[in-house]
HTML snippet that shows the backbone in 3Dmol.js (N, CA, C, O; Angstrom):
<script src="https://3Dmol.org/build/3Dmol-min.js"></script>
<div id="view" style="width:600px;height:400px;position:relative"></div>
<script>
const pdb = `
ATOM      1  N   UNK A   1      46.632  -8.836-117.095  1.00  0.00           N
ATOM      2  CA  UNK A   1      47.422  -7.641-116.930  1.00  0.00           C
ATOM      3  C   UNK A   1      48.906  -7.960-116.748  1.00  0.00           C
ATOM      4  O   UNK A   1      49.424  -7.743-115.652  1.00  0.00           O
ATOM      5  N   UNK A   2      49.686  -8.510-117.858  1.00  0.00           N
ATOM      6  CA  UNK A   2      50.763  -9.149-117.603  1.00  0.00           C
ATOM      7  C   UNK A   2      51.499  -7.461-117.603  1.00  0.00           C
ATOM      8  O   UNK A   2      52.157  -7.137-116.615  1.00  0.00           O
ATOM      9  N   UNK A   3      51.363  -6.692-118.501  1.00  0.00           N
ATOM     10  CA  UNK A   3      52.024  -5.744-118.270  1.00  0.00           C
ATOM     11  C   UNK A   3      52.344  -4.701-117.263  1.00  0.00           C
ATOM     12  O   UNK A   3      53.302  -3.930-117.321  1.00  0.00           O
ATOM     13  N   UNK A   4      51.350  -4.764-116.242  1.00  0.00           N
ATOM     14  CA  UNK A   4      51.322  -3.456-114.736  1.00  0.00           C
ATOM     15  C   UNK A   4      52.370  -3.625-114.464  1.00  0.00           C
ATOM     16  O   UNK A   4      52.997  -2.568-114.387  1.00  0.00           O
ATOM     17  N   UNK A   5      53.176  -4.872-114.174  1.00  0.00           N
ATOM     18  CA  UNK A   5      54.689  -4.908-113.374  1.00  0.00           C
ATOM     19  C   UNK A   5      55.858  -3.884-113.866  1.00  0.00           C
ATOM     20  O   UNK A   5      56.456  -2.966-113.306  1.00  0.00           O
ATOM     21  N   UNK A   6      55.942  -4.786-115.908  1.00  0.00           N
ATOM     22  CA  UNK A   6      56.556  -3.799-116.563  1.00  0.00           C
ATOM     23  C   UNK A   6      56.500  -2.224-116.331  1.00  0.00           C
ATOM     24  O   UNK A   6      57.405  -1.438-116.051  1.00  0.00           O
ATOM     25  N   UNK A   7      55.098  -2.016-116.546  1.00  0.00           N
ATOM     26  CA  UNK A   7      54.525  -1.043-116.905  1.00  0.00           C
ATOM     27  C   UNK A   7      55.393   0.247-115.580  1.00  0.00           C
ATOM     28  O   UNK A   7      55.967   1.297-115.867  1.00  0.00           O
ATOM     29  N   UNK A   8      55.195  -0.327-114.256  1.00  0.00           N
ATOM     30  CA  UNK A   8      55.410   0.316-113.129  1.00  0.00           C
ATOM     31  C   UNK A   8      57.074   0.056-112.785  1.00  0.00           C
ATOM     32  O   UNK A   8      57.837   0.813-112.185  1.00  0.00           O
ATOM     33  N   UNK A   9      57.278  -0.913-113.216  1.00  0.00           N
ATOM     34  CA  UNK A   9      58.849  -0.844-113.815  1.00  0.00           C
ATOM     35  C   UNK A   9      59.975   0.468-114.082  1.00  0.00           C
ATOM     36  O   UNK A   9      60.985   0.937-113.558  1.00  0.00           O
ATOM     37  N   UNK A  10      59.244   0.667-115.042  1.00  0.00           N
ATOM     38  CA  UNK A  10      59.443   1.734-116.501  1.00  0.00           C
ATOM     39  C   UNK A  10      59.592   3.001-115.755  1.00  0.00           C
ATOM     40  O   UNK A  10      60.579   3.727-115.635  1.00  0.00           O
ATOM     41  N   UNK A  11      58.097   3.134-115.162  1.00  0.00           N
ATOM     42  CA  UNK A  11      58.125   4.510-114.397  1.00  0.00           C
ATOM     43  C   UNK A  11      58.788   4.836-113.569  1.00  0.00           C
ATOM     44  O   UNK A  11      59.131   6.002-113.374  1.00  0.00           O
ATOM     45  N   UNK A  12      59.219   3.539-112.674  1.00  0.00           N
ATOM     46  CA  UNK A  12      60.218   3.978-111.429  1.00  0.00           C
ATOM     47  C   UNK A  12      61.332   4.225-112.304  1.00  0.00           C
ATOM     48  O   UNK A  12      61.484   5.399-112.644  1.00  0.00           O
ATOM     49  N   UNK A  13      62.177   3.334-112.760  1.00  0.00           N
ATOM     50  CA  UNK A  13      63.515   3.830-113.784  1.00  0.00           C
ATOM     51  C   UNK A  13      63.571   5.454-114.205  1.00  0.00           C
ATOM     52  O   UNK A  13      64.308   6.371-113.846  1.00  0.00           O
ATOM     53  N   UNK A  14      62.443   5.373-115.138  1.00  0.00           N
ATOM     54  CA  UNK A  14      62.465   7.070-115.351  1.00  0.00           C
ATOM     55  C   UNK A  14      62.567   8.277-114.396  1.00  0.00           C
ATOM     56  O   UNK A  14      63.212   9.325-114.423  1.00  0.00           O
ATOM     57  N   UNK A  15      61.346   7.517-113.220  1.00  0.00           N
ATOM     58  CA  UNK A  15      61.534   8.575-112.255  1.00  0.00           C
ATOM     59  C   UNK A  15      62.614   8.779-111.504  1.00  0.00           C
ATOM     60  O   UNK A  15      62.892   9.962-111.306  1.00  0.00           O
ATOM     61  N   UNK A  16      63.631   7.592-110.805  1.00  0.00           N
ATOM     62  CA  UNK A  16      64.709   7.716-110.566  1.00  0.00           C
ATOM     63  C   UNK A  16      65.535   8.273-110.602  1.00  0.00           C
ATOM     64  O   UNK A  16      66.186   8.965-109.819  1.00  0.00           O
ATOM     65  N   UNK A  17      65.623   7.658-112.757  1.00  0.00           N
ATOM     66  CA  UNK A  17      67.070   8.801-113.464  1.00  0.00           C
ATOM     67  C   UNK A  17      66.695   9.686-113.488  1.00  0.00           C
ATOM     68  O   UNK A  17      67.534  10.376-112.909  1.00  0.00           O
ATOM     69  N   UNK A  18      65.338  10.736-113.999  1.00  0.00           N
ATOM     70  CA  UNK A  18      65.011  12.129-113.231  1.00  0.00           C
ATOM     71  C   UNK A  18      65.440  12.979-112.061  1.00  0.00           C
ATOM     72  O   UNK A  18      65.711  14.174-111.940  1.00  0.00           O
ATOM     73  N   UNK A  19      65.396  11.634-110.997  1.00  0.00           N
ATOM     74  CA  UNK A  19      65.812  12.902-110.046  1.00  0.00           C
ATOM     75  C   UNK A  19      66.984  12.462-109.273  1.00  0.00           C
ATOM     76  O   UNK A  19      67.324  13.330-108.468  1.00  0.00           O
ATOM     77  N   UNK A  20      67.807  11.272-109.244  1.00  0.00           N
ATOM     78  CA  UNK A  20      68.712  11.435-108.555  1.00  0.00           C
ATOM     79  C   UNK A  20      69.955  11.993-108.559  1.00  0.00           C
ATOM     80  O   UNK A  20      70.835  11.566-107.811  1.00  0.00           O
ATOM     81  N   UNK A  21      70.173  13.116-109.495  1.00  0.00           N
ATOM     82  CA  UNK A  21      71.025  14.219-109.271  1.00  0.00           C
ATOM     83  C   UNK A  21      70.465  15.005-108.341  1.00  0.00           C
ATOM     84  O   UNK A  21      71.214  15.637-107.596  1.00  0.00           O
ATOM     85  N   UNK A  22      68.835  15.134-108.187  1.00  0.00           N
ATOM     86  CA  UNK A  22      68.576  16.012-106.864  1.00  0.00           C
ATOM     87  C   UNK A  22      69.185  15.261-105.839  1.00  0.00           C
ATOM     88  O   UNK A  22      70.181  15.607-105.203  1.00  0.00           O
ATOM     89  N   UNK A  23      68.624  14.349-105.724  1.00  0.00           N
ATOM     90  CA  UNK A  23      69.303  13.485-104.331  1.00  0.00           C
ATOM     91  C   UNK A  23      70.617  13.438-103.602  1.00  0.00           C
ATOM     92  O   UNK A  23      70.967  13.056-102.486  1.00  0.00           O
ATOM     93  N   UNK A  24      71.618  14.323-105.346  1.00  0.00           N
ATOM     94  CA  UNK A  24      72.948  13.923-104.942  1.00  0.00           C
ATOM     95  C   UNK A  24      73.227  16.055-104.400  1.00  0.00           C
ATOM     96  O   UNK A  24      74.003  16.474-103.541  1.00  0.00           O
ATOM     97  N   UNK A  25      72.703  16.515-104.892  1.00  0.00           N
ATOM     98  CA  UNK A  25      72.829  17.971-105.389  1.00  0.00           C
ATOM     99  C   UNK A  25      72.692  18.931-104.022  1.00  0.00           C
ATOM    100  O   UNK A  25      73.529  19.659-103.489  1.00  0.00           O
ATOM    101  N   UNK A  26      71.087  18.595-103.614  1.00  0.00           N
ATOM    102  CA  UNK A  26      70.131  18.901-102.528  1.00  0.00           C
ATOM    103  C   UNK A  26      71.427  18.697-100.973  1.00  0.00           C
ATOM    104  O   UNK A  26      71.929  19.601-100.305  1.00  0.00           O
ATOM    105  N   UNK A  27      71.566  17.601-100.876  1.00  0.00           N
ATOM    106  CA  UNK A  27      72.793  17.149 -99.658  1.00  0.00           C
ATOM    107  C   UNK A  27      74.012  18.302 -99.364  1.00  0.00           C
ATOM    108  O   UNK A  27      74.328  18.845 -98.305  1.00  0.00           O
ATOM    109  N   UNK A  28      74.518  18.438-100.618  1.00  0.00           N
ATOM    110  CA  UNK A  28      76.164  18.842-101.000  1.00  0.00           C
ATOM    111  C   UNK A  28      75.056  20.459-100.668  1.00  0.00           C
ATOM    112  O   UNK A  28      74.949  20.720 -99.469  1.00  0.00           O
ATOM    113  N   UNK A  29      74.471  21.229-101.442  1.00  0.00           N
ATOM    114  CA  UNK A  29      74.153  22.239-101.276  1.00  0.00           C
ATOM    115  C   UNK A  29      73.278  22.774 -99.344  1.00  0.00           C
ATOM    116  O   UNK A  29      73.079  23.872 -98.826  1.00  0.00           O
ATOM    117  N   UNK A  30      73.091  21.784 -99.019  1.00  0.00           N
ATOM    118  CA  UNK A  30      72.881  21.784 -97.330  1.00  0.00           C
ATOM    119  C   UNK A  30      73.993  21.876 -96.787  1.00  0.00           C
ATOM    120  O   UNK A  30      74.100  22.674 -95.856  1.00  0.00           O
ATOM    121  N   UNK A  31      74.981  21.204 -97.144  1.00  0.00           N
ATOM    122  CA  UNK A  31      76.602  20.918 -96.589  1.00  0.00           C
ATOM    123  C   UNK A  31      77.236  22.470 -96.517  1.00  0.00           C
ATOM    124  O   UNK A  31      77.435  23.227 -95.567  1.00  0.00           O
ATOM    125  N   UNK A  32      77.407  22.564 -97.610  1.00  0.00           N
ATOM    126  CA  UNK A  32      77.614  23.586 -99.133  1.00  0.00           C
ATOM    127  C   UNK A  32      77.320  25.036 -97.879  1.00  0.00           C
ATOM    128  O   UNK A  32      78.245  25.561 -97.259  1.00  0.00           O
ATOM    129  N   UNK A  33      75.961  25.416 -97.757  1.00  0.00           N
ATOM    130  CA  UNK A  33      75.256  26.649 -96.882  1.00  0.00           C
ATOM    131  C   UNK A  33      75.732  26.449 -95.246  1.00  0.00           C
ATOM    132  O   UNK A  33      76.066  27.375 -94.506  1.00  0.00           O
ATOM    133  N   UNK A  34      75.676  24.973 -94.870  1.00  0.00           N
ATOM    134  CA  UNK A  34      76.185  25.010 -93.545  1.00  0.00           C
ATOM    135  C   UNK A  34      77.637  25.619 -92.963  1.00  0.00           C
ATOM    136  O   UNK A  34      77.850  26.353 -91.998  1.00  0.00           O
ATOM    137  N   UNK A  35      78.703  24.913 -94.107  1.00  0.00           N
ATOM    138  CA  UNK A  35      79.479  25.117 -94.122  1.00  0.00           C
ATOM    139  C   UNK A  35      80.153  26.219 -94.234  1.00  0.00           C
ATOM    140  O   UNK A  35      81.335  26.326 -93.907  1.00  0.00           O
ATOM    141  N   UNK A  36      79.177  27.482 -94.893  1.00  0.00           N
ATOM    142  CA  UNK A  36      79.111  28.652 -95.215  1.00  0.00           C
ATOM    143  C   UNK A  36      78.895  29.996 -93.960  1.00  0.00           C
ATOM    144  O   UNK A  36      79.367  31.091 -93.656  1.00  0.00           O
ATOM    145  N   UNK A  37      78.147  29.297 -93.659  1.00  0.00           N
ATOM    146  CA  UNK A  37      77.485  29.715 -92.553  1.00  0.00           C
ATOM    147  C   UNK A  37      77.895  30.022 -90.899  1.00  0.00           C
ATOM    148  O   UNK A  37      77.387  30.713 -90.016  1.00  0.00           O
ATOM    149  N   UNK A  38      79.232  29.019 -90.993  1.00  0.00           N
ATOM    150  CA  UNK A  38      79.664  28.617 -90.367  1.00  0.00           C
ATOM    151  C   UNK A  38      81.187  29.553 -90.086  1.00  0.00           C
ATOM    152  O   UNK A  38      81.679  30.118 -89.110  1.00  0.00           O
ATOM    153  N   UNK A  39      81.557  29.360 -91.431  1.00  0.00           N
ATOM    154  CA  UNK A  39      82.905  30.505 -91.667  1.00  0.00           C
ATOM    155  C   UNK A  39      82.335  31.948 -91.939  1.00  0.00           C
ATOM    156  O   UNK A  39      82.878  32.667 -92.777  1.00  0.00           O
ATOM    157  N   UNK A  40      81.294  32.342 -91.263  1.00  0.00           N
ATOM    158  CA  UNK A  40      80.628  33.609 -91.619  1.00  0.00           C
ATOM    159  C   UNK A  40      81.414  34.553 -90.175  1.00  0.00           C
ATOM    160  O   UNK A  40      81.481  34.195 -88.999  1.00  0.00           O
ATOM    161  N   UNK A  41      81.874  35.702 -90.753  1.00  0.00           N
ATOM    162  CA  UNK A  41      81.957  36.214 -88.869  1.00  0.00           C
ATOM    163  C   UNK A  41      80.951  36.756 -88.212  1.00  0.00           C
ATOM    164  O   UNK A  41      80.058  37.469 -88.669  1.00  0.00           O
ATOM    165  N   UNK A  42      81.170  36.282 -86.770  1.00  0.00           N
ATOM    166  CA  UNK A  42      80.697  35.997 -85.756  1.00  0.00           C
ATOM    167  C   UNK A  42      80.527  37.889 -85.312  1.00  0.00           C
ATOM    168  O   UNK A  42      81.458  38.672 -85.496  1.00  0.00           O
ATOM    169  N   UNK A  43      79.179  38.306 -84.733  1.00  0.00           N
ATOM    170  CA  UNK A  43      79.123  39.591 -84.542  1.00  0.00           C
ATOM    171  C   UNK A  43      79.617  39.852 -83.159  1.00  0.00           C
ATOM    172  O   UNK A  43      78.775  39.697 -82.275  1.00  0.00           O
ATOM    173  N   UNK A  44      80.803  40.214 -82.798  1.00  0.00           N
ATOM    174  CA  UNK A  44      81.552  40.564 -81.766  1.00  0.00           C
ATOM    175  C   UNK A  44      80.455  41.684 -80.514  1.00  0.00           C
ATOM    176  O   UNK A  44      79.752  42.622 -80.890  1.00  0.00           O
ATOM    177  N   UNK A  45      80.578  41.318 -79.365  1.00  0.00           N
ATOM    178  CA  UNK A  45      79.654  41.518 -78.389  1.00  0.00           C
ATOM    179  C   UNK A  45      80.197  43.021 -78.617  1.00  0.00           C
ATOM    180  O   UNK A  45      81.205  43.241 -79.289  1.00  0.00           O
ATOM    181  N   UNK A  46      79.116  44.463 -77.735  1.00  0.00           N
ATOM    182  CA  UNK A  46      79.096  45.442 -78.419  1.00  0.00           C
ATOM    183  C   UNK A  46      80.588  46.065 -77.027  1.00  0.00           C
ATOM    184  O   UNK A  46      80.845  45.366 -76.047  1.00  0.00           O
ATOM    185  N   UNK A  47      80.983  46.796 -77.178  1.00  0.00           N
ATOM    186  CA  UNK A  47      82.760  47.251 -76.860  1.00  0.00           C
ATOM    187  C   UNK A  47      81.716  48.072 -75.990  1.00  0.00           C
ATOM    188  O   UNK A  47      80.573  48.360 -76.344  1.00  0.00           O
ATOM    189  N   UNK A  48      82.358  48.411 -74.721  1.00  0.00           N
ATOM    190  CA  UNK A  48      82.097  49.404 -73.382  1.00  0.00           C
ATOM    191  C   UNK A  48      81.437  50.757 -74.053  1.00  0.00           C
ATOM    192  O   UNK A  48      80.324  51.207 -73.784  1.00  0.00           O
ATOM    193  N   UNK A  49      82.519  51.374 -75.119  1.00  0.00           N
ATOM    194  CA  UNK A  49      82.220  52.919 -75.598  1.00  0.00           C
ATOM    195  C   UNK A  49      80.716  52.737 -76.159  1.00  0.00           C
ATOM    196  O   UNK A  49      79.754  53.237 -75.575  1.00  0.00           O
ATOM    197  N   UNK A  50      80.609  52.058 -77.219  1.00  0.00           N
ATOM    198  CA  UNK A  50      79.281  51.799 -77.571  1.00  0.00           C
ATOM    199  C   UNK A  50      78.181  51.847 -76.753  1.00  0.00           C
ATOM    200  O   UNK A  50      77.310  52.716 -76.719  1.00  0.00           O
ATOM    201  N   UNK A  51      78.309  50.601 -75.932  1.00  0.00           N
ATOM    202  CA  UNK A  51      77.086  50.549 -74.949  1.00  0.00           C
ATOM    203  C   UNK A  51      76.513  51.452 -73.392  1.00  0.00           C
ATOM    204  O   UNK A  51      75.450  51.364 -72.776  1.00  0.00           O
ATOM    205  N   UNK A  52      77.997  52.471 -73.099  1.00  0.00           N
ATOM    206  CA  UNK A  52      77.928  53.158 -72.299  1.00  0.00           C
ATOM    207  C   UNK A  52      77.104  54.616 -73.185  1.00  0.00           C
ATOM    208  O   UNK A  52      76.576  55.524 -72.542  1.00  0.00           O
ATOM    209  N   UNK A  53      77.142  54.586 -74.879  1.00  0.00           N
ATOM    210  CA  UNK A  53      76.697  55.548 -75.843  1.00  0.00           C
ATOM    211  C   UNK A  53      75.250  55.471 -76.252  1.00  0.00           C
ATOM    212  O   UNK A  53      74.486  56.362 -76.622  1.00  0.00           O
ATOM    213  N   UNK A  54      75.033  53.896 -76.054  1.00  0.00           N
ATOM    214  CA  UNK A  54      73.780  53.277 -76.140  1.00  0.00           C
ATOM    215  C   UNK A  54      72.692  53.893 -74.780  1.00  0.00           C
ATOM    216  O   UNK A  54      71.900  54.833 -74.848  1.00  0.00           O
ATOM    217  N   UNK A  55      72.914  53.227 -73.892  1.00  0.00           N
ATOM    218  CA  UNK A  55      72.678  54.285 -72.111  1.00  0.00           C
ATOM    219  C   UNK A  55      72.339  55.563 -72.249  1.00  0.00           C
ATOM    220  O   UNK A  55      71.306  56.151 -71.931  1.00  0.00           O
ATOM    221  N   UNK A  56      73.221  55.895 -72.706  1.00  0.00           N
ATOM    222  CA  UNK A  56      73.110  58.121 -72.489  1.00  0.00           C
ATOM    223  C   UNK A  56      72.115  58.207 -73.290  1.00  0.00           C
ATOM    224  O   UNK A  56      71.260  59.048 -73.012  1.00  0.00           O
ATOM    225  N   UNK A  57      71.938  57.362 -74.516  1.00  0.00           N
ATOM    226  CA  UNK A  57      70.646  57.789 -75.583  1.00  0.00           C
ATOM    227  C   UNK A  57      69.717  57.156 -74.881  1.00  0.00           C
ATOM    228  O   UNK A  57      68.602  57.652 -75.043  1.00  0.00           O
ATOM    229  N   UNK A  58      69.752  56.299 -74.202  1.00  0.00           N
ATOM    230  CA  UNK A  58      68.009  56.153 -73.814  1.00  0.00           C
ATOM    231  C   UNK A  58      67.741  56.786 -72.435  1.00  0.00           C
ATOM    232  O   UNK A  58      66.618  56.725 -71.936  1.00  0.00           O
ATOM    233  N   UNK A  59      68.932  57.487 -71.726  1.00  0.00           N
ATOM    234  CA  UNK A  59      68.369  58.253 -70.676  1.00  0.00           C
ATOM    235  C   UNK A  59      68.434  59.650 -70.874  1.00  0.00           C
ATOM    236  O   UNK A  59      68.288  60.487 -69.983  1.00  0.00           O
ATOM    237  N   UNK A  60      68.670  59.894 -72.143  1.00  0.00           N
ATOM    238  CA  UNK A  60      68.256  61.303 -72.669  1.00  0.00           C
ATOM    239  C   UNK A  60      67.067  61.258 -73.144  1.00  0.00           C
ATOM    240  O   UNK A  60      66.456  62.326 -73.119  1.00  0.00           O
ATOM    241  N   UNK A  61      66.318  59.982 -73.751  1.00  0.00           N
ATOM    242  CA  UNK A  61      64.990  59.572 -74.356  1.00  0.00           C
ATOM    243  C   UNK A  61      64.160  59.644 -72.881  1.00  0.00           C
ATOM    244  O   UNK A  61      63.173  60.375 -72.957  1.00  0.00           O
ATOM    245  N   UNK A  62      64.282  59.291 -72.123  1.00  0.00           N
ATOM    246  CA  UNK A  62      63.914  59.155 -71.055  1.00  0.00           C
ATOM    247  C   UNK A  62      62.963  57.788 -71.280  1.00  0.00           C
ATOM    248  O   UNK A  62      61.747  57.621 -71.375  1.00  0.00           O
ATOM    249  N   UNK A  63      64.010  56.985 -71.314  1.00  0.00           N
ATOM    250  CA  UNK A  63      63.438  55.406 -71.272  1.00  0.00           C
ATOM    251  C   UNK A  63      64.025  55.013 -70.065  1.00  0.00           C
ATOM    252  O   UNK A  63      63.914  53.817 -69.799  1.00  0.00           O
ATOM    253  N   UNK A  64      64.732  55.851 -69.123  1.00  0.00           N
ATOM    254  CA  UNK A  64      65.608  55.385 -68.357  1.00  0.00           C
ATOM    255  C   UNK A  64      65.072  56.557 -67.551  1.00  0.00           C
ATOM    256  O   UNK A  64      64.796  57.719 -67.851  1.00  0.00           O
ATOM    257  N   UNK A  65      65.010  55.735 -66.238  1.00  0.00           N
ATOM    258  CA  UNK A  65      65.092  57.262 -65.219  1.00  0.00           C
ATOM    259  C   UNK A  65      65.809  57.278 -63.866  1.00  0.00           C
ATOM    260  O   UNK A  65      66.269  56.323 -63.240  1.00  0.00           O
ATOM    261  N   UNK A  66      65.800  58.588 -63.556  1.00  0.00           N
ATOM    262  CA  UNK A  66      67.469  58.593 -62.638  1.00  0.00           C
ATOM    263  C   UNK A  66      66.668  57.520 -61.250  1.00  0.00           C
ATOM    264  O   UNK A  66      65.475  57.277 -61.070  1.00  0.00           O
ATOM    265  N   UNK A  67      67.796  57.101 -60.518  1.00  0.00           N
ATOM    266  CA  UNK A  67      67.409  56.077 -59.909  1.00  0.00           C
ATOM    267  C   UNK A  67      67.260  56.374 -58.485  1.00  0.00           C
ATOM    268  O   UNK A  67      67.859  55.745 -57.613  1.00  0.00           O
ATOM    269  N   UNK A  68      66.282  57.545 -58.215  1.00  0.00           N
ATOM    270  CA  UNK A  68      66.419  58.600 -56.982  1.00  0.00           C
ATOM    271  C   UNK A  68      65.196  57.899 -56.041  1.00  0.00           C
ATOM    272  O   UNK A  68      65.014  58.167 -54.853  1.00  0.00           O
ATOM    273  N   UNK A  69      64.443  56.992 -56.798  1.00  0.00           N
ATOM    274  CA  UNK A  69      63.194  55.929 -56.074  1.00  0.00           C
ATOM    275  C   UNK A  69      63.679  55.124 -56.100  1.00  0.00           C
ATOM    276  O   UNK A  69      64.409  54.668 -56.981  1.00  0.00           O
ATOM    277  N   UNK A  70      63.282  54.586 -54.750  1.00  0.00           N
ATOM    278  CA  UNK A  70      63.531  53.430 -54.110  1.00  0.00           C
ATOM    279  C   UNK A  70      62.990  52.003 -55.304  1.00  0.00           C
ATOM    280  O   UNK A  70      62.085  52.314 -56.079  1.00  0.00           O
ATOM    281  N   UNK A  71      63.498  50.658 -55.397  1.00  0.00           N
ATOM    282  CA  UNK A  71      63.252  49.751 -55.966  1.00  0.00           C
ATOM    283  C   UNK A  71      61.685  49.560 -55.119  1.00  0.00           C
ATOM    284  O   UNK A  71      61.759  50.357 -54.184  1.00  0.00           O
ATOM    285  N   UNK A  72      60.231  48.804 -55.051  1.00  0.00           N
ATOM    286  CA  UNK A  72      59.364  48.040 -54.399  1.00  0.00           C
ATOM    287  C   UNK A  72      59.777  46.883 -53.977  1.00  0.00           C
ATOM    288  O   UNK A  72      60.073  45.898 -54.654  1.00  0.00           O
ATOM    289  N   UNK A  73      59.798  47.060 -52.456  1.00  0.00           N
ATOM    290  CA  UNK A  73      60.111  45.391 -52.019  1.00  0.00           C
ATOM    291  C   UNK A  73      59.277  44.361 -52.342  1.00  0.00           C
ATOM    292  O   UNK A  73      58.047  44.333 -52.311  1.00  0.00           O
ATOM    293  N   UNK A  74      60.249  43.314 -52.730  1.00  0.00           N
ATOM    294  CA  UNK A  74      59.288  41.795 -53.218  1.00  0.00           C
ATOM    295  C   UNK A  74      58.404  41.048 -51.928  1.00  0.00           C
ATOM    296  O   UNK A  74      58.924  40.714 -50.864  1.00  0.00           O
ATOM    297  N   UNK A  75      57.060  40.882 -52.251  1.00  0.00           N
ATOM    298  CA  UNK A  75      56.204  40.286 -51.497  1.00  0.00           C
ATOM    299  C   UNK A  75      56.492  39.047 -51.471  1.00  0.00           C
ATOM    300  O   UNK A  75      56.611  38.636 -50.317  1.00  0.00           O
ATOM    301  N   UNK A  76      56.704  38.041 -52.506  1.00  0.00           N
ATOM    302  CA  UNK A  76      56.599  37.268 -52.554  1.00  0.00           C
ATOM    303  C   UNK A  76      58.313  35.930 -52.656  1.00  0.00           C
ATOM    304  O   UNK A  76      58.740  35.007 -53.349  1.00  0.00           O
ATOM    305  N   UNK A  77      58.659  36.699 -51.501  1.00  0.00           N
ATOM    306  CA  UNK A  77      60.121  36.173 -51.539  1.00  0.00           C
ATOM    307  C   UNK A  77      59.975  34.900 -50.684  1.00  0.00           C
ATOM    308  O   UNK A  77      59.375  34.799 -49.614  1.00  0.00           O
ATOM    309  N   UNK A  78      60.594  34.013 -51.317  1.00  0.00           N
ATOM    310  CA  UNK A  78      60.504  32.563 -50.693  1.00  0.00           C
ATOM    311  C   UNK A  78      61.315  32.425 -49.529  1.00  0.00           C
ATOM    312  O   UNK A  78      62.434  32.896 -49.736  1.00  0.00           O
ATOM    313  N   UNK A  79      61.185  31.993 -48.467  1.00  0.00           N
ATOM    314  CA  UNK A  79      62.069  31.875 -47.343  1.00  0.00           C
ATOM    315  C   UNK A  79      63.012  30.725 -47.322  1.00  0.00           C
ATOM    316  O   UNK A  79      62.848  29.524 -47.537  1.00  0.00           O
ATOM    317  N   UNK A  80      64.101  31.481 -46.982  1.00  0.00           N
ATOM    318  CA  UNK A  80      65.626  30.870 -47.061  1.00  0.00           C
ATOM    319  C   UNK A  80      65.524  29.688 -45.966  1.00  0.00           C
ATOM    320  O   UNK A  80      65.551  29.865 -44.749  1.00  0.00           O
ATOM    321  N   UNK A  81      65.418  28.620 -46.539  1.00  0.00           N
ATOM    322  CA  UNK A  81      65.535  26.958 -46.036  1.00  0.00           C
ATOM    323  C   UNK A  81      66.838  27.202 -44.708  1.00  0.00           C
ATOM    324  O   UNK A  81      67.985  27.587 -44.933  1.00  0.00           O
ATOM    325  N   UNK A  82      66.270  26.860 -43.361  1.00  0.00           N
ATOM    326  CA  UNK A  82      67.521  26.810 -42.504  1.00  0.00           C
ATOM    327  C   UNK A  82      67.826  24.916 -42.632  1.00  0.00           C
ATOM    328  O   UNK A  82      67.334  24.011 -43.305  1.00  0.00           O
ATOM    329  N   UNK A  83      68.871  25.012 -41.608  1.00  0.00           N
ATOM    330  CA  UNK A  83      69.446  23.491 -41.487  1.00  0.00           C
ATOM    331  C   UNK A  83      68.134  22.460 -41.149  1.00  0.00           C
ATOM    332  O   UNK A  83      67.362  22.825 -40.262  1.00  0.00           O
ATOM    333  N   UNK A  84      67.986  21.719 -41.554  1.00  0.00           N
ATOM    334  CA  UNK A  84      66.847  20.603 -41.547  1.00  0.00           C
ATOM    335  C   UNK A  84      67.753  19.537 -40.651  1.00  0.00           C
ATOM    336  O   UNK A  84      68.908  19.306 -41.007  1.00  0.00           O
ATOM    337  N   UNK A  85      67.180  18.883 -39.453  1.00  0.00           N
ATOM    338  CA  UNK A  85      67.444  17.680 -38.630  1.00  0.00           C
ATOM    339  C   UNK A  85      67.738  16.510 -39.119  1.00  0.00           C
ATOM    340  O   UNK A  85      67.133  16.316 -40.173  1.00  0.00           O
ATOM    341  N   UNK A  86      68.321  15.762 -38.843  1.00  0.00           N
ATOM    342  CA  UNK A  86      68.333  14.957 -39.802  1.00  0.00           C
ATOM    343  C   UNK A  86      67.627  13.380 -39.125  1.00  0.00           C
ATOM    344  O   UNK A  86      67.513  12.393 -39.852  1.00  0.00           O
TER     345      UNK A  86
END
`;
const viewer = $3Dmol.createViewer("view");
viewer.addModel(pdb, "pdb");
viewer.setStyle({}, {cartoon: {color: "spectrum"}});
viewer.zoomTo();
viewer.render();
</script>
């Protein structure tokens, strides 16, 4: 089987020059989208009027309710560490 070496030779070459424009292409187009992505603008946090507009609609939905009940006190509140001796 003097030829397998050749033989497997051949194929890598071909396969190579096949694809290493992906190799070069694939990179630059990751770069390419990052870079894109990057100079995209940024969605500015929502302005007071908005979100005070946002509020009134969900306590007109009544997802919100007036705050005339008391909060439930927490049971399970960890006790505040005093000074330790040393």
């Amino acid at each position: 089987m003097p030829d397998a070496p050749a033989e497997r030779g051949r194929i890598m070459r071909k396969t190579i020059s096949m694809y290493w424009p992906l190799a070069i292409v694939v990179p630059l187009a990751a770069a390419a989208y990052l870079y894109l992505s990057e100079a995209a603008p940024r969605r500015a946090p929502a302005v007071a009027r908005d979100t005070s507009a946002e509020l009134a609609r969900a306590v007109s939905y009544g997802f919100v309710d007036d705050a005339s009940q008391p909060l439930p006190a927490a049971s399970h509140v960890a006790p505040l560490g005093g000074p330790k001796a040393l």
